[in-house]
Biotite code that builds the C-alpha atoms (Angstrom):
import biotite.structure as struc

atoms = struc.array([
    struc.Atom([27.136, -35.089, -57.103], chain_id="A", res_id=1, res_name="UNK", atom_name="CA", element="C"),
    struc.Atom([30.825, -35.297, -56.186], chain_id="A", res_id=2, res_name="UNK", atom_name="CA", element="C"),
    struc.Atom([30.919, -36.948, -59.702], chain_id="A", res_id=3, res_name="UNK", atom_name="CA", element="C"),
    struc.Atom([30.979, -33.946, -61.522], chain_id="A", res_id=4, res_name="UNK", atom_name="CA", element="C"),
    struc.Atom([32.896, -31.707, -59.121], chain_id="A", res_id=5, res_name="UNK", atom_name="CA", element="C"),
    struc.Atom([36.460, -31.624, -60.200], chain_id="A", res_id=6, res_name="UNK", atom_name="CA", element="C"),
    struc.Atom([39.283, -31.710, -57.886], chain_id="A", res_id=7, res_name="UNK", atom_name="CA", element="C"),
    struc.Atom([39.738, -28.281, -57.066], chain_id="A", res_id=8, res_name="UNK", atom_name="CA", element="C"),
    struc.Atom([35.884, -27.497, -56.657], chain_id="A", res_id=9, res_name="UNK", atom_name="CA", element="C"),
    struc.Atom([36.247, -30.630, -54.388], chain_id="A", res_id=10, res_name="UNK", atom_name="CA", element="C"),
    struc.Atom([39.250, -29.289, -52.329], chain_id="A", res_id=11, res_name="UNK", atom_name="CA", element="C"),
    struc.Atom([37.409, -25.479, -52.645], chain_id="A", res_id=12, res_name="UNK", atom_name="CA", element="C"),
    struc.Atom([34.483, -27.250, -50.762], chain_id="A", res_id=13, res_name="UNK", atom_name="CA", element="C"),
    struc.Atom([36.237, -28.846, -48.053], chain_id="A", res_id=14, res_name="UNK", atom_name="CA", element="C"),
    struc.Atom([38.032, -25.770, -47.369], chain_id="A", res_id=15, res_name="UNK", atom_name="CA", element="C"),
    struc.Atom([34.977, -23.783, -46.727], chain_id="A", res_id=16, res_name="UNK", atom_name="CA", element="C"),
    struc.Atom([33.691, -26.793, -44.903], chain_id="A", res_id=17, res_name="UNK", atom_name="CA", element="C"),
    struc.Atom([36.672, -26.367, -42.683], chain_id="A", res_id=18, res_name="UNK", atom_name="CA", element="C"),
    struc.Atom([36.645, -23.021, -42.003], chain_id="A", res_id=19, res_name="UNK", atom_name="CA", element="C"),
    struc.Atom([32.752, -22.721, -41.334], chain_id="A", res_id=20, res_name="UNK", atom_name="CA", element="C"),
    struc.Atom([33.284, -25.622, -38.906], chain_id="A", res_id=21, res_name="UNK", atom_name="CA", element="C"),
    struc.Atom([36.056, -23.927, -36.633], chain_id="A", res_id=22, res_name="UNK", atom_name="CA", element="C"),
    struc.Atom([34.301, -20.370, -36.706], chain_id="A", res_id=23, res_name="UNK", atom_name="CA", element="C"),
    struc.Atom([31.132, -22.424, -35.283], chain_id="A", res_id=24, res_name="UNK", atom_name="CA", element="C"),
    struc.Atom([32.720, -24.447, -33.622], chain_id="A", res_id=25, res_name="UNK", atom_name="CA", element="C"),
    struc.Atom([31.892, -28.121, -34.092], chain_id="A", res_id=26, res_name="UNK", atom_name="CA", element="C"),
    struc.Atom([33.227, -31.683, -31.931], chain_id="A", res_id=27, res_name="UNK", atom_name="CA", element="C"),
    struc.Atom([34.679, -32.297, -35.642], chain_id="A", res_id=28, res_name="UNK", atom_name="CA", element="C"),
    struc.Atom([37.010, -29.339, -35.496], chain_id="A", res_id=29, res_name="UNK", atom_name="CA", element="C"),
    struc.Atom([37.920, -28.962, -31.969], chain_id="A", res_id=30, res_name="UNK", atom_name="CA", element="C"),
    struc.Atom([38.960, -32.064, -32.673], chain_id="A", res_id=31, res_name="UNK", atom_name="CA", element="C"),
    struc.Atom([41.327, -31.219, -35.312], chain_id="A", res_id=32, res_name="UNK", atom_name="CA", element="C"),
    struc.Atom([43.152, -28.630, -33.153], chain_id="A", res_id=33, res_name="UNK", atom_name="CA", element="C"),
    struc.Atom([43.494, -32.287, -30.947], chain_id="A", res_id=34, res_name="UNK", atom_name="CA", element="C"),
    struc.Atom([45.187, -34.097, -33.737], chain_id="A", res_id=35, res_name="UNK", atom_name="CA", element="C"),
    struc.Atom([47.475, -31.512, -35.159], chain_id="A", res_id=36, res_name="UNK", atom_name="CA", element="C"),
    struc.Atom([48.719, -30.610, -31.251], chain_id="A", res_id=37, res_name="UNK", atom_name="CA", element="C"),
    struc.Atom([49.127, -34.609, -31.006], chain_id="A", res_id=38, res_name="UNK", atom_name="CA", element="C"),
    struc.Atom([51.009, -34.716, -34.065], chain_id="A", res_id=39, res_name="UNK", atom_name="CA", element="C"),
    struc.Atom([53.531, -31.790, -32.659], chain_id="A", res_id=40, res_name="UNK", atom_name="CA", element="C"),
    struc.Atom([53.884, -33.207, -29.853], chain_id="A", res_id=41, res_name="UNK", atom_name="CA", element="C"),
    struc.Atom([55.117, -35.836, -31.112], chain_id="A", res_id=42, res_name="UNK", atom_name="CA", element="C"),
    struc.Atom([57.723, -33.742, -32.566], chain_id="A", res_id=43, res_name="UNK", atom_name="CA", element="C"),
    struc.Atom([58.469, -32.197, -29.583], chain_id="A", res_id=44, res_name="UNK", atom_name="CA", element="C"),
    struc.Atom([58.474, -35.311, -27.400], chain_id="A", res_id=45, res_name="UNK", atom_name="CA", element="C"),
    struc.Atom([61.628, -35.876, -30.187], chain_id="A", res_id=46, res_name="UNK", atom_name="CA", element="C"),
    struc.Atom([63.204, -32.564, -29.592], chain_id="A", res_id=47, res_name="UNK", atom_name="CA", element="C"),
    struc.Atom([63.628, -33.220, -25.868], chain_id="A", res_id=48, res_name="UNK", atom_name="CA", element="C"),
    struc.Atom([64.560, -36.617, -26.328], chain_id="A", res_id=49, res_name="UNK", atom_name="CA", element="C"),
    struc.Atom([67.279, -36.675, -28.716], chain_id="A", res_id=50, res_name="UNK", atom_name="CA", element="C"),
    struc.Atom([68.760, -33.273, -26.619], chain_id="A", res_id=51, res_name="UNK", atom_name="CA", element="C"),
    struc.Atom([67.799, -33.850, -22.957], chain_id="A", res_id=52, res_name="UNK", atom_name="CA", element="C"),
    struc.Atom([71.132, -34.000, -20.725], chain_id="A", res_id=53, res_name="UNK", atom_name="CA", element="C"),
    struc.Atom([72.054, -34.346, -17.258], chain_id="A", res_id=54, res_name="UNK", atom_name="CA", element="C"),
    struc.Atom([70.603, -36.511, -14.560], chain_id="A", res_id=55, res_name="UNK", atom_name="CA", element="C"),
    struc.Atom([67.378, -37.282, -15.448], chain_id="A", res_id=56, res_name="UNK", atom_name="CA", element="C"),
    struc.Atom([67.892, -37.675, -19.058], chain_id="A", res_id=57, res_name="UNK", atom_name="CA", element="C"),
    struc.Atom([67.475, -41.587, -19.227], chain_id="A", res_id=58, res_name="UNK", atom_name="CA", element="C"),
    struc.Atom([64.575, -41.338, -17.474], chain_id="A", res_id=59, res_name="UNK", atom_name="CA", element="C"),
    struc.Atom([63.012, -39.017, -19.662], chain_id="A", res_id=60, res_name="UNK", atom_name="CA", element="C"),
    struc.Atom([64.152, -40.787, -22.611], chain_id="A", res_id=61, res_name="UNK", atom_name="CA", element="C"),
    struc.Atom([62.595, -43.497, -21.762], chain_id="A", res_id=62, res_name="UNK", atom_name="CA", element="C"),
    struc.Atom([59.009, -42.263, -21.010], chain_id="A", res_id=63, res_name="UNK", atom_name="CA", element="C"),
    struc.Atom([59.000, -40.271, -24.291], chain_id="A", res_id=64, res_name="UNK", atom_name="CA", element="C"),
    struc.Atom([59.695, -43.444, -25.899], chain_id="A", res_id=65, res_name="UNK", atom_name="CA", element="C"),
    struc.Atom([56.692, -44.748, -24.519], chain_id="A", res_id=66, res_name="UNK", atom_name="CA", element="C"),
    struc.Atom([54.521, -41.221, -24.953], chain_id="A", res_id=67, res_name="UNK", atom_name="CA", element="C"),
    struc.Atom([55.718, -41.039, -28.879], chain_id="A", res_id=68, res_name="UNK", atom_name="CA", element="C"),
    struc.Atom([54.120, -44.546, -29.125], chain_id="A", res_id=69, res_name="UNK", atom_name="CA", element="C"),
    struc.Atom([51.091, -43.884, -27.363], chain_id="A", res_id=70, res_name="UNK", atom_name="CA", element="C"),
    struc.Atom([50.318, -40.642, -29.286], chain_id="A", res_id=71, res_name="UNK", atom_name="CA", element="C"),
    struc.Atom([50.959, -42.317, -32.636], chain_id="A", res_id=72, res_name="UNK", atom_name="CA", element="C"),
    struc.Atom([48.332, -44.688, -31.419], chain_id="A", res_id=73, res_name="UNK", atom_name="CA", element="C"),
    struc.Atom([45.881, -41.881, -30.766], chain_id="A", res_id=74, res_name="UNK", atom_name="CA", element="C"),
    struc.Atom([46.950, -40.040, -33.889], chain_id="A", res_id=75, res_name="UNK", atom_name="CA", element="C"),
    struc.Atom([46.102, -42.544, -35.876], chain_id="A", res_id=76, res_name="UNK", atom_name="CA", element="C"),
    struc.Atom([42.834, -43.835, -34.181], chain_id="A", res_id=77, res_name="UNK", atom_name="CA", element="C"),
    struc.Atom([41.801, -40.456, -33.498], chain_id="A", res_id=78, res_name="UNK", atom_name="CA", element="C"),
    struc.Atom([42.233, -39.717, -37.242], chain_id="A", res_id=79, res_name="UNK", atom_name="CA", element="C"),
    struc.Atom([39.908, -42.757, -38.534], chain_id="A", res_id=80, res_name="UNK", atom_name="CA", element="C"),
    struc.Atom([36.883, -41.950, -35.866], chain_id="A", res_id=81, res_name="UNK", atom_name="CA", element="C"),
    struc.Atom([37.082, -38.332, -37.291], chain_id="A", res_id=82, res_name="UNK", atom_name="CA", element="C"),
    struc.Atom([36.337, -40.607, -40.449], chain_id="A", res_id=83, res_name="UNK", atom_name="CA", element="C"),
    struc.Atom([33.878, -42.498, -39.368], chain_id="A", res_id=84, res_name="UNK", atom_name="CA", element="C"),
    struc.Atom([32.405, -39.779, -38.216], chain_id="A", res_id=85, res_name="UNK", atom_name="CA", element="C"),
    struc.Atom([31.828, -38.498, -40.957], chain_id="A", res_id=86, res_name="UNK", atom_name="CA", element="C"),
    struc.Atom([34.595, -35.270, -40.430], chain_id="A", res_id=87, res_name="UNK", atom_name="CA", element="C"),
    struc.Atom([37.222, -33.481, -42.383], chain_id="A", res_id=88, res_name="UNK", atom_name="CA", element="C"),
    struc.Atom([40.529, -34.476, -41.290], chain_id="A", res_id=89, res_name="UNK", atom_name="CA", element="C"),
    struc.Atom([43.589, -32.310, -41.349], chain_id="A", res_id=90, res_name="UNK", atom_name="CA", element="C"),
    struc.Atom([46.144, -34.176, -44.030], chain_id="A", res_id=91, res_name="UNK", atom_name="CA", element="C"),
    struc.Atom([48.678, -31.675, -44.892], chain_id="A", res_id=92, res_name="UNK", atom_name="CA", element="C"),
    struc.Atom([52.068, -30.026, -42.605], chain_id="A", res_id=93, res_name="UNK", atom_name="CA", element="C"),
    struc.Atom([50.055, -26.334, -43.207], chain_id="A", res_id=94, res_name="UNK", atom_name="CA", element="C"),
    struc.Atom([47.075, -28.066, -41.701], chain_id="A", res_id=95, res_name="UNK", atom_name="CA", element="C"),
    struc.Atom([48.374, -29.631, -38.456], chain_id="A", res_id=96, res_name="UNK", atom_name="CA", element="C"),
    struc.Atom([50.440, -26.015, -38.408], chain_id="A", res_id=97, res_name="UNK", atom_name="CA", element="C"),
    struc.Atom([47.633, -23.935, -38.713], chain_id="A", res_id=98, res_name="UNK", atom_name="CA", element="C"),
    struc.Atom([45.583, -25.632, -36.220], chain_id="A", res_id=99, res_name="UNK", atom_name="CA", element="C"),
    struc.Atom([48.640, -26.777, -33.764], chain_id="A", res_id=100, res_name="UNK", atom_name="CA", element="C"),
    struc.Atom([48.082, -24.556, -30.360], chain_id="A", res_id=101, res_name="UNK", atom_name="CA", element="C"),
    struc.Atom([51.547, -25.567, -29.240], chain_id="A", res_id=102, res_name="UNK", atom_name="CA", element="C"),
    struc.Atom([54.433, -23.429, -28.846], chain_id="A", res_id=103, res_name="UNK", atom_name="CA", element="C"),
    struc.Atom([57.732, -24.809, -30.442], chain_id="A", res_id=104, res_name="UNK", atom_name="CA", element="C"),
    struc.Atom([61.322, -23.630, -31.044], chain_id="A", res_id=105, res_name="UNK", atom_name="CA", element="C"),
    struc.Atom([64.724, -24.927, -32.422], chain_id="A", res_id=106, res_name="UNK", atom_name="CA", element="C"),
    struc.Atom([66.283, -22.973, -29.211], chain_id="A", res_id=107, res_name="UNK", atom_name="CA", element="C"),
    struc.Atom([64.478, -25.382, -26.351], chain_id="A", res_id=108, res_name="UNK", atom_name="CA", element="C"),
    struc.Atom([66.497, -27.796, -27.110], chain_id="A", res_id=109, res_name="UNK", atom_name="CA", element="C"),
    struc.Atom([69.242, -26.003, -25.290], chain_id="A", res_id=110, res_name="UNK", atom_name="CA", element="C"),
    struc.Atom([67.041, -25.822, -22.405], chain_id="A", res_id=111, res_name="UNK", atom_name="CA", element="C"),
    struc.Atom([68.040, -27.441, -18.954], chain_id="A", res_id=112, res_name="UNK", atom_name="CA", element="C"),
    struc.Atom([66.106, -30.942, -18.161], chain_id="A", res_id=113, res_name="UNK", atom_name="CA", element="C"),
    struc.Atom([63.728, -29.298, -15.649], chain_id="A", res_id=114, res_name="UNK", atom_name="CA", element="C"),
    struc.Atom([62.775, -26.470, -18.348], chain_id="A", res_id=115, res_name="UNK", atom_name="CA", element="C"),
    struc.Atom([62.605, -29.147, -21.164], chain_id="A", res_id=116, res_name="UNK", atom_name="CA", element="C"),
    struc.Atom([60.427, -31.344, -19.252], chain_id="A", res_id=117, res_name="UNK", atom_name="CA", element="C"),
    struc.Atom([58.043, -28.456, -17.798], chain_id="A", res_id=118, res_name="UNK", atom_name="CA", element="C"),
    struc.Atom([57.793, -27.255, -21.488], chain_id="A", res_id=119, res_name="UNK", atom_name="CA", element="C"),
    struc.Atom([56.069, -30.649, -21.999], chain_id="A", res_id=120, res_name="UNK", atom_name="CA", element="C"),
    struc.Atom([54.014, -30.649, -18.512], chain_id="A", res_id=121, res_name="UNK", atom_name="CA", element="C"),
    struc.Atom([52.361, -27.587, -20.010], chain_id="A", res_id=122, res_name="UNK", atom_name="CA", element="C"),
    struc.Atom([52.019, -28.693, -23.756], chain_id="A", res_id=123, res_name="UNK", atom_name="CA", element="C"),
    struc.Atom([49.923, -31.583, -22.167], chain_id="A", res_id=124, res_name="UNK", atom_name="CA", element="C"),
    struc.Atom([48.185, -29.050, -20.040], chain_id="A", res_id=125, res_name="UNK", atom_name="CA", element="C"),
    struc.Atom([47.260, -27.532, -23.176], chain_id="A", res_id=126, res_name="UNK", atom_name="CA", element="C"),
    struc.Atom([45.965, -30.433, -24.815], chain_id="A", res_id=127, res_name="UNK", atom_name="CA", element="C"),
    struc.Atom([43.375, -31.210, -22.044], chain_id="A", res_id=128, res_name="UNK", atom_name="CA", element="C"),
    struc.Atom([41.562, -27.436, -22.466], chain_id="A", res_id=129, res_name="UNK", atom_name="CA", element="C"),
    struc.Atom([40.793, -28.487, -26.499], chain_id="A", res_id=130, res_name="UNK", atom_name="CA", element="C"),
    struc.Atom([39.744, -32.071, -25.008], chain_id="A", res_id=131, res_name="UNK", atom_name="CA", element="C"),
    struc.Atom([37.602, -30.509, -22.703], chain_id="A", res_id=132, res_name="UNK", atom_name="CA", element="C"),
    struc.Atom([35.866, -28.778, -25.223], chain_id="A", res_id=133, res_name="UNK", atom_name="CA", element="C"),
    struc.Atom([35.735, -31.106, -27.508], chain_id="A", res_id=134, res_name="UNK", atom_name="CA", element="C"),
    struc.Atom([34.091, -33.548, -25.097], chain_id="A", res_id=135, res_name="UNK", atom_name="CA", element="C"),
    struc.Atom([31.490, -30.890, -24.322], chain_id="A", res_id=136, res_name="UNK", atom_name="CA", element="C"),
    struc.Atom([30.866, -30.086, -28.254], chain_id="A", res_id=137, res_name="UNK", atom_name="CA", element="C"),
    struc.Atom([30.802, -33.793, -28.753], chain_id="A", res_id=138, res_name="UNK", atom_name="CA", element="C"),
    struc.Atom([28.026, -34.631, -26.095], chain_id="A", res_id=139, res_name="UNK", atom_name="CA", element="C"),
    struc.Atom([26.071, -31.779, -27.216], chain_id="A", res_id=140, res_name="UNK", atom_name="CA", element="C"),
    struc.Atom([26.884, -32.555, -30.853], chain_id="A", res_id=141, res_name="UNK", atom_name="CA", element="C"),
    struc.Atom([25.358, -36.068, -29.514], chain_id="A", res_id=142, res_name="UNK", atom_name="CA", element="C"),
    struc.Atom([28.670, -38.392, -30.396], chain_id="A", res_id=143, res_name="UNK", atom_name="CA", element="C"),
    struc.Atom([29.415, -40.709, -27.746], chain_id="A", res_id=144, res_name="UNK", atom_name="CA", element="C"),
    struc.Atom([32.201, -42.568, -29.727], chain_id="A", res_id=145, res_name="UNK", atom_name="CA", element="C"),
    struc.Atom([33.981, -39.203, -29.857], chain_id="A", res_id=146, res_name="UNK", atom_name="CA", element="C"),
    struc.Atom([32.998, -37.922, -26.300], chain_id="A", res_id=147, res_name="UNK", atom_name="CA", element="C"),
    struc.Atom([34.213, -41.116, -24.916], chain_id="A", res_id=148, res_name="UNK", atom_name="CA", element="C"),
    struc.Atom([37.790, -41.456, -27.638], chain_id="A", res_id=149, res_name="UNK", atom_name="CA", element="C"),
    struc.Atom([38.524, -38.127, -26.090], chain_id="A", res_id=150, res_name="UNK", atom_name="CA", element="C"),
    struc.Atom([37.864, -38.655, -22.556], chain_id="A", res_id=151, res_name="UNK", atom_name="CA", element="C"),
    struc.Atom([40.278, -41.376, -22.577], chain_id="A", res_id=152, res_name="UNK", atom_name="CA", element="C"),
    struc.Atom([43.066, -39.308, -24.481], chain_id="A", res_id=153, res_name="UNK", atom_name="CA", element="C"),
    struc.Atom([42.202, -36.729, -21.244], chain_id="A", res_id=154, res_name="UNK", atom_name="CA", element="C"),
    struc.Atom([43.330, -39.489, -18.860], chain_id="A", res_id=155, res_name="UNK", atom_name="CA", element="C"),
    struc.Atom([46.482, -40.353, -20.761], chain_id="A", res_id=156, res_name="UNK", atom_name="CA", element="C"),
    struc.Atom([47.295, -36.470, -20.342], chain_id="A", res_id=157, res_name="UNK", atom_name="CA", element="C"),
    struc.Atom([46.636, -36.753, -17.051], chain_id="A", res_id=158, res_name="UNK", atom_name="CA", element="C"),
    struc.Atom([49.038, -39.440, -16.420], chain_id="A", res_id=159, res_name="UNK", atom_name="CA", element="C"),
    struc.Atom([51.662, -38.112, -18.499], chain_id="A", res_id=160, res_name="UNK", atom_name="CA", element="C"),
    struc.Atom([51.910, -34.930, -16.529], chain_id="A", res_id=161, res_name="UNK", atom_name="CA", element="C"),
    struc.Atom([51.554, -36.757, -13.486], chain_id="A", res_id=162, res_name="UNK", atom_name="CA", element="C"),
    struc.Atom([54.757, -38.902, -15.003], chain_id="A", res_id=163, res_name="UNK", atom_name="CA", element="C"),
    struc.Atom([56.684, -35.555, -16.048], chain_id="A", res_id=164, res_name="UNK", atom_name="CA", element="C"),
    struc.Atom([55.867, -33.944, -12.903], chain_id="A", res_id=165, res_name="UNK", atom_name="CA", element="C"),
    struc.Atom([57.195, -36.855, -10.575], chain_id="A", res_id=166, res_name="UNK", atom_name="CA", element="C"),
    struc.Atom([60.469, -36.216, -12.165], chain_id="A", res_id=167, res_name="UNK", atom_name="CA", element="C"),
    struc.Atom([60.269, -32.839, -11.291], chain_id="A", res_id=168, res_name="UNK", atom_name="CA", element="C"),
    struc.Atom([59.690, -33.401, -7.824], chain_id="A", res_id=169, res_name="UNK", atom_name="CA", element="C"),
    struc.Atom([56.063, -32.207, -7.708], chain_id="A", res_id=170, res_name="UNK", atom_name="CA", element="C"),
    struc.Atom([52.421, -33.361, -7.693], chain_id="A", res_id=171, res_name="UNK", atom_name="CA", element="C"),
    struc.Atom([50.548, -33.762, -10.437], chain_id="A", res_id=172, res_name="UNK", atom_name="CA", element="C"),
    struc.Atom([48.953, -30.236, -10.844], chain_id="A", res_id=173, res_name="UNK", atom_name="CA", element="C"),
    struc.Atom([51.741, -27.962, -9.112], chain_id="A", res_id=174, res_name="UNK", atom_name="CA", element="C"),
    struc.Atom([51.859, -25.031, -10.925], chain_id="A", res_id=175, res_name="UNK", atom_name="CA", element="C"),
    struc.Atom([49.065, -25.517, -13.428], chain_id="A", res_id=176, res_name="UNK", atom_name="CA", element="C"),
    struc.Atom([45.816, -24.707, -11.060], chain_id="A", res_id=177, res_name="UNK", atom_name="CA", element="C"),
    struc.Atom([46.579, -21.884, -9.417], chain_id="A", res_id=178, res_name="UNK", atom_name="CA", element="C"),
    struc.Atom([48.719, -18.639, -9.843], chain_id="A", res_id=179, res_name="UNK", atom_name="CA", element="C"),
    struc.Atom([51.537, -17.637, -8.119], chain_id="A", res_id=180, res_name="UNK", atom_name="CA", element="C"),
    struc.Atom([51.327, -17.382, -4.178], chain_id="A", res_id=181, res_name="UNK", atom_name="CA", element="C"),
    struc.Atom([54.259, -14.959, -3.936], chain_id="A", res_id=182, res_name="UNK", atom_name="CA", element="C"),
    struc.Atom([52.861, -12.034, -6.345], chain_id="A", res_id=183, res_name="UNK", atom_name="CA", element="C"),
    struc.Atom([49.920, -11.952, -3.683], chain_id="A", res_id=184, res_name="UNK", atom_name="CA", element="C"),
    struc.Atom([52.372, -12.140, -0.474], chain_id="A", res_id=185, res_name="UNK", atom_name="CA", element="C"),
    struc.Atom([53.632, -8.441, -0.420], chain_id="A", res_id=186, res_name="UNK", atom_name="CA", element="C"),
])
């Protein structure tokens, strides 16, 4: 079949493939929102690494050396069991754009530490509610390989905003869970 498709009715398909897919939505593209917020984070984990000053700035530099590693890692495997099974996998800069659920900006790099670092607290924050429902699409969708590739990028979120949050001299989920206490206190 695919034989006698040219390119662009080939590219036209996969498009409509795509967008039927995240209108649904499927494991497959919940899962793409993963990978293109992986891929700027990884861009972002730059940002406040090459600008982050003051006193904590070694030790931030260092664990985003280590987080820019790890998320290539999951990038990449995270793009071939898309593959495997037997998805559509973002490719281009427009794609990982369009489907990114990050916030970025040339002016954060100006930031202080503590606001550079929290940026990335809640970027990671925001990872874990497309993981989440990508792990539920993916057991319902019956895909253990994916349910359980996903559930282990949800613990390495959870560690790296325990990580971030240690530097900022709080527990793991200060300031994530629950709203402010003082708009309640008048």
């Amino acid at each position: 079949m695919t034989d006698t498709m040219t390119i662009a009715d080939r590219y036209a398909a996969e498009q409509a493939q795509t967008e039927h897919d995240h209108h649904v939505p499927t494991a497959g593209a919940m899962t793409n929102h993963i990978l293109a917020n992986l891929h700027i984070s990884i861009v972002k984990f730059h940002q406040v690494r090459w600008s982050v000053k003051g006193p904590l700035a070694v030790s931030v530099r260092s664990l985003l050396n280590d987080y820019i590693a790890t998320y290539r890692r999951q990038f990449d495997a995270l793009g071939e069991l898309l593959l495997d099974e037997g998805e559509i996998v973002s490719t281009t800069t427009k794609e990982f754009h369009d489907y990114n659920m990050l916030q970025e900006g040339g002016d954060k790099k100006y930031f202080a530490a503590e606001d550079q670092i929290d940026g990335l607290v809640h970027d990671a924050d925001t990872h874990n509610l497309f993981i989440d429902r990508a792990i539920k699409l993916a057991e319902k969708e019956e895909r253990p390989a994916l349910a359980s590739f996903l559930t282990d990028l949800r613990g390495t979120n959870n560690h790296i905003i325990r990580e971030l949050q240690a530097l900022l001299g709080k527990d793991a989920r200060d300031g994530l869970d629950e709203e402010d206490d003082d708009d309640d206190e008048d």
